[in-house]
C-alpha positions in Angstrom: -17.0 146.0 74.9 -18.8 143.0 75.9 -16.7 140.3 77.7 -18.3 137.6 74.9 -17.9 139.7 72.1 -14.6 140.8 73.7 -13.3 136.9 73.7 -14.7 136.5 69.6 -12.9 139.3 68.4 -9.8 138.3 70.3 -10.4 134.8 68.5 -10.7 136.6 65.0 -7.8 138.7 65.3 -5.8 136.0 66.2 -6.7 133.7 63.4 -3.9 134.2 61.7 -1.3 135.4 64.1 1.3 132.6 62.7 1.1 132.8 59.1 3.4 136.1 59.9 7.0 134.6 60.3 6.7 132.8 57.0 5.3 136.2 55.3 8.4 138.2 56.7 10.6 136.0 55.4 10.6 137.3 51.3 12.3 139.8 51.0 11.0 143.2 48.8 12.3 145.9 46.8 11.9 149.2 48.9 10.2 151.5 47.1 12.5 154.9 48.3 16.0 155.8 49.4 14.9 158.0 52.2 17.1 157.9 55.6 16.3 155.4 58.1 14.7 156.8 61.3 17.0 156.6 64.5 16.4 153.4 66.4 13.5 153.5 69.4 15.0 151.5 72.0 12.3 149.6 74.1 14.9 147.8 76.1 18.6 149.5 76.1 21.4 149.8 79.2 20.6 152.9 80.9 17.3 153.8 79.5 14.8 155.2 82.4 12.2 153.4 83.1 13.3 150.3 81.5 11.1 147.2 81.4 14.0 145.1 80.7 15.5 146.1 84.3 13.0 145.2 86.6 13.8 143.4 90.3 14.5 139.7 90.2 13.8 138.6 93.0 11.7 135.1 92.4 9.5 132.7 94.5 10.8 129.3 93.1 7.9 126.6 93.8 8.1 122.8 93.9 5.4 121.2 91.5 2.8 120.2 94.2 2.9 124.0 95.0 5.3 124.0 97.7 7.4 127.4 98.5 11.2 125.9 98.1 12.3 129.8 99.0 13.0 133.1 97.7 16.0 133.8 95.3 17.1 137.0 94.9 19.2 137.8 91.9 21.3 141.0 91.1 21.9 141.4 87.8 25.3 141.4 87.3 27.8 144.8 87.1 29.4 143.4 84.0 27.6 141.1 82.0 30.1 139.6 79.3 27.7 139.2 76.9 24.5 141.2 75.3 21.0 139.9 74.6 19.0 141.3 71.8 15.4 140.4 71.9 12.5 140.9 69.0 8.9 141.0 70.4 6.0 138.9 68.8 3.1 140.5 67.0 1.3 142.5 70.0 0.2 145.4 69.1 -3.4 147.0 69.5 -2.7 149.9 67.1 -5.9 150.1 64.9 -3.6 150.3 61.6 -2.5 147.4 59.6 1.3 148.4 60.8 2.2 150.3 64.3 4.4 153.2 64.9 7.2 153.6 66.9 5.2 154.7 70.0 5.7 152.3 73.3 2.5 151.3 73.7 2.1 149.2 77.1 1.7 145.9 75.2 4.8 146.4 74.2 6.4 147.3 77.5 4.4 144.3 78.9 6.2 141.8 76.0 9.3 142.6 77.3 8.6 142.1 80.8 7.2 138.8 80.1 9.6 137.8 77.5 13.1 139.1 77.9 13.5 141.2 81.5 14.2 138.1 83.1 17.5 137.9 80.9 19.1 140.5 82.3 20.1 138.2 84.9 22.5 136.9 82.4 23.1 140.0 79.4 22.5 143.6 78.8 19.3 143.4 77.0 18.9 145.5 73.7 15.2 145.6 72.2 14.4 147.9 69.1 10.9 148.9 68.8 10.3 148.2 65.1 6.7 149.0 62.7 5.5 145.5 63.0 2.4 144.2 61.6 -0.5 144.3 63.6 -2.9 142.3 65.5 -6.1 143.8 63.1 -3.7 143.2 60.1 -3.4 139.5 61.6 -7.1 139.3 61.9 -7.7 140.6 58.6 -9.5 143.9 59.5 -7.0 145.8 57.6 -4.6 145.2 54.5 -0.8 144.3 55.0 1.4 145.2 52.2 5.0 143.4 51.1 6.1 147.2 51.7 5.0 147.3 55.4 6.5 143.3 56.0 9.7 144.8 54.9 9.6 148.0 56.5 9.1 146.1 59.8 12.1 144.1 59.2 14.1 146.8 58.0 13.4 148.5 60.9 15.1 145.9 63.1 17.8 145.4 60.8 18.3 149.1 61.2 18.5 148.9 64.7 21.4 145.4 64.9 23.6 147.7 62.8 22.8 151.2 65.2 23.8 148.4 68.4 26.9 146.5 66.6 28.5 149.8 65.5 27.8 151.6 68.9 27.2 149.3 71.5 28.9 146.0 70.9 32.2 146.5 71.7 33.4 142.8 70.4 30.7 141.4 72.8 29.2 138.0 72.6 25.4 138.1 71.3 22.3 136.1 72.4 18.9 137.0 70.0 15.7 136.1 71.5 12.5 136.0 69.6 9.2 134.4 69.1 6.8 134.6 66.6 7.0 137.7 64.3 10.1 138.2 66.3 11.7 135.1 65.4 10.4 135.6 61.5 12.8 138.8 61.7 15.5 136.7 63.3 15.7 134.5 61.0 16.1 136.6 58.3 18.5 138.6 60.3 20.8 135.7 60.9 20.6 134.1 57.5 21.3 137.7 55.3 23.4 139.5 58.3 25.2 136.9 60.9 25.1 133.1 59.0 27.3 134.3 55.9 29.6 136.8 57.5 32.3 134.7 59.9 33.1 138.5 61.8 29.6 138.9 62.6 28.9 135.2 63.1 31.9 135.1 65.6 29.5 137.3 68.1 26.7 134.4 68.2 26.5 133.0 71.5 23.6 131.8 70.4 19.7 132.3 69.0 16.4 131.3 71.0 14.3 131.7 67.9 10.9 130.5 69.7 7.6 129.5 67.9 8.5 130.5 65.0 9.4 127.2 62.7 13.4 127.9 62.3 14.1 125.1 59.1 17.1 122.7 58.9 17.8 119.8 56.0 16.0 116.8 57.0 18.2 114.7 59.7 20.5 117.5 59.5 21.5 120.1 62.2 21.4 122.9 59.8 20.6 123.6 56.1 18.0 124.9 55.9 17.5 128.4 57.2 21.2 128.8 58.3 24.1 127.1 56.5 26.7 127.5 59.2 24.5 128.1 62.6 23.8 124.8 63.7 21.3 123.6 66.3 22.3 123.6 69.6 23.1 119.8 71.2 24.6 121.1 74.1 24.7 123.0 76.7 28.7 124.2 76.1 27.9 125.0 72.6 28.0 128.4 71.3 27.1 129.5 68.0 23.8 127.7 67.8 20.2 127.9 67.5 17.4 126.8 69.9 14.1 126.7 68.8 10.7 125.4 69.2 7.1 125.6 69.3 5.1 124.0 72.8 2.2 121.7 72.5 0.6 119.7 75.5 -2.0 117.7 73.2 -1.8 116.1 69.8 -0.4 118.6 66.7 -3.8 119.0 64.6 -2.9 118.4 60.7 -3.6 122.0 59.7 -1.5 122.9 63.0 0.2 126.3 62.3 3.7 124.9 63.6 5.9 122.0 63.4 5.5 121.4 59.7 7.2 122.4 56.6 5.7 122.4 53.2 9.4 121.4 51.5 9.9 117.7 51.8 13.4 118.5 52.0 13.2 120.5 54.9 12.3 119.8 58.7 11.2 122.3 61.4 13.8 122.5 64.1 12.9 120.9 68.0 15.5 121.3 70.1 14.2 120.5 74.3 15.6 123.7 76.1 16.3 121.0 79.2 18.2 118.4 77.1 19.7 119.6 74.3 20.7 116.3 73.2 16.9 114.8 72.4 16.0 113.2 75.4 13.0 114.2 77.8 13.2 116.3 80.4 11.6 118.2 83.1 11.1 122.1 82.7 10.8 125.2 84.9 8.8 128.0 83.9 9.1 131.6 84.8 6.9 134.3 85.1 6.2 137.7 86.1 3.9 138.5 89.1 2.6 141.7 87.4 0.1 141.2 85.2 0.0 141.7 81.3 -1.1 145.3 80.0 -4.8 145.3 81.5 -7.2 145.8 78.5 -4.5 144.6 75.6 -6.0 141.5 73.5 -2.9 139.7 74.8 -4.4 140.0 78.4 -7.5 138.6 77.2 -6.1 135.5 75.3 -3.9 134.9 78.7 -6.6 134.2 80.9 -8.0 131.7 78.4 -4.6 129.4 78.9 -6.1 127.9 81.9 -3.0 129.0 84.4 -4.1 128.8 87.8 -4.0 132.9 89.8 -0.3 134.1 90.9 -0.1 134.7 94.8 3.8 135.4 95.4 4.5 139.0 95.7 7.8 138.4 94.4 8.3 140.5 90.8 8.7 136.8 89.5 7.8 132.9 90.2 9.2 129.7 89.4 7.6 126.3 89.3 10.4 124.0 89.4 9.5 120.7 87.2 6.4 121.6 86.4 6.2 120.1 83.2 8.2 116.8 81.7 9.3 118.2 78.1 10.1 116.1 74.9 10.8 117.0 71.1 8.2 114.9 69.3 7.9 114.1 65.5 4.8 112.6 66.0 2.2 113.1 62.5 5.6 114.6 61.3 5.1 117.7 63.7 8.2 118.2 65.2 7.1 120.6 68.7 8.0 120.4 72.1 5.7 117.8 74.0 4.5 118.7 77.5 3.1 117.1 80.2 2.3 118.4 83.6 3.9 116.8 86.6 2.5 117.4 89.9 -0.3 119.4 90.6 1.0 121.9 87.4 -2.5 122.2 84.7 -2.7 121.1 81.8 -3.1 124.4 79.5 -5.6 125.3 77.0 -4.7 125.7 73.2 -5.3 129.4 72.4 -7.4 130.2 70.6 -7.5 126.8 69.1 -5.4 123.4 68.9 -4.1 124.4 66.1 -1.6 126.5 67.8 -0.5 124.7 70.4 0.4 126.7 73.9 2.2 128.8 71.4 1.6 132.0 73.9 3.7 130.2 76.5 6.3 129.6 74.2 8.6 131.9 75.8 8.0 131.5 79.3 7.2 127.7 79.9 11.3 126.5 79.8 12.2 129.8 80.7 14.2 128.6 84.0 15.9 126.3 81.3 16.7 128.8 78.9 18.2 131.1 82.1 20.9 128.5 82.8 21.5 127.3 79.2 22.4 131.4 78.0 24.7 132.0 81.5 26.8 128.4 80.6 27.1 129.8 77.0 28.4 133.0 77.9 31.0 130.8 79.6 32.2 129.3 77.3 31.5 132.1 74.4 34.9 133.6 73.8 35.7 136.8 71.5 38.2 135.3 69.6 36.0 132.2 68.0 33.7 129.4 69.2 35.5 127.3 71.6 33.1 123.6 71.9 31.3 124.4 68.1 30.2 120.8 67.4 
């Protein structure tokens, strides 16, 4: 194809990429009984070939674009706590829902989005019949059936790991996007109303993905005991957000809630307790799955070429981040410091940077989940409020 035609028909498939969290959220009637299909791990301890286990080593950066040196991580022997991570809406498979297959999109996600966790957790990711980028672009119908099959699937797969893997282990989620519309569902049917399961919760990064709480309230809205997190000692909690570097459009896809009793959640991933801060991305070297239509929508961010040859880089306050409530949006506000560019809204404003969502505070997020496991303990939440 065409690189111009290409670039449209990335555009039209990803017209409606967001609308999916709040479709997952309803839950259906499934239509048979039948046995649930053994879990397809993506991401599992001791899986060959895993793309959650890749090297760590990381060429950390100053914001003017200055080499500060070359870290090199081991993950650790014994982690004390697990992460389990939910990929965003990726796939390529022509069909309105994918199969179980690992298609390299996929493989690619989870480099990008939760590999660089296993600095801090065992990382657990279920491969799970999510709807589709040509379902998201309208090519093909989605039914309720398919939206709960996907979740299902992952719900499936949290059971298969907290009755064989967990051991009384401390749990981080991670998701964005279609992941965090499962998420939240997970947490408020399976973790939010059951104190045993809800004692595991280190905590939940639910990004760009519109997590809900009561207006001026830390919770409320789509958890009743989960709070937000307001510190960085607090287990238990919820971060979550969705990144803008520009103005939050009025028909903006995130920020907003249509229940005037209800607020989307901000919480800055470098100060928990509201103020502004300056953030460190991360990134992978490699690039993402040549040929995938989330390669294509990358290089229209606008982020300038990777040179390290590190398997990851760091751009230490690269960005100065605020929660903003500005045209009652609340997003995370960011502006570049030093020579770090300002990013392009893909694949319009009214989405915000919301393909960096997972990777623009990702230093942040690093340090936050290794002092949570801390102070996590197995036999309840010291520091909950």
């Amino acid at each position: 194809m065409p690189a111009t035609s290409r670039r449209i028909s990335v555009l039209a498939l990803l017209a409606v990429l967001a609308a999916v969290p709040a479709l997952l959220v309803s839950p259906v009637p499934t239509a048979s009984a039948q046995a649930d299909p053994p879990t397809v791990w993506l991401c599992r301890p001791g899986l060959p070939d895993n793309p959650c286990a890749p090297p760590l080593t990381t060429t950390r950066y100053d914001n003017q674009g200055n080499v500060l040196g070359i870290q090199r991580k081991k993950p650790p022997r014994h982690p004390k706590v697990d992460c389990f991570y939910v990929y965003p809406t990726v796939s390529d498979q022509p069909t309105p829902q994918a199969d179980f297959s690992i298609d390299p999109e996929l493989r690619s996600i989870a480099l990008f989005q939760a590999a660089r966790y296993s600095s801090e957790c065992r990382v657990f990711a279920p491969v799970y019949r999510q709807i589709t980028l040509a379902a998201i672009g309208g090519t093909v119908t989605v039914t309720p059936e398919m939206r709960e099959t996907a979740y299902q699937d992952v719900r499936h797969a949290w059971l298969d790991y907290l009755a064989h893997d967990n051991h009384g282990r401390g749990v981080v989620f991670i998701g964005h996007s279609q992941g965090t519309g499962v998420l939240r569902r997970l947490l408020r049917e399976e973790v939010d109303p059951v104190p045993a399961v809800r004692r595991h919760l280190v905590s939940a990064l639910l990004l760009g993905g519109g997590v809900t709480v009561a207006k001026g309230s830390d919770r409320g809205g789509d958890f009743q005991n989960i709070p937000a997190c307001r510190s960085p000692k607090q287990v238990g909690c919820v971060v979550a957000f969705s990144t803008f570097d520009a103005p939050v459009p009025a028909n903006s896809r995130f920020g907003r809630t249509a229940d005037p009793n209800l607020e989307v959640l901000c919480t800055n991933p470098a100060d928990l307790a509201g103020g502004s801060a300056p953030i460190d991305p991360i990134n992978p070297t490699e690039p993402f799955a040549p040929g995938t239509i989330i390669a294509a929508v990358i290089s229209l961010l606008g982020q300038p070429p990777i040179t390290a040859t590190t398997a990851w880089v760091e751009v230490r306050d690269a960005y100065q981040a605020t929660c903003s409530s500005e045209g009652g949006a609340n997003v995370l506000q960011i502006t570049p410091l030093g020579d770090a560019p300002l990013l392009n809204a893909v694949p319009d404003a009214t989405w915000g940077l919301h393909l960096v969502d997972a990777n623009i505070a990702l230093g942040d997020l690093l340090r936050l989940v290794h002092r949570q496991a801390r102070h996590w303990h197995p036999h309840g939440h010291g520091h909950h409020h």
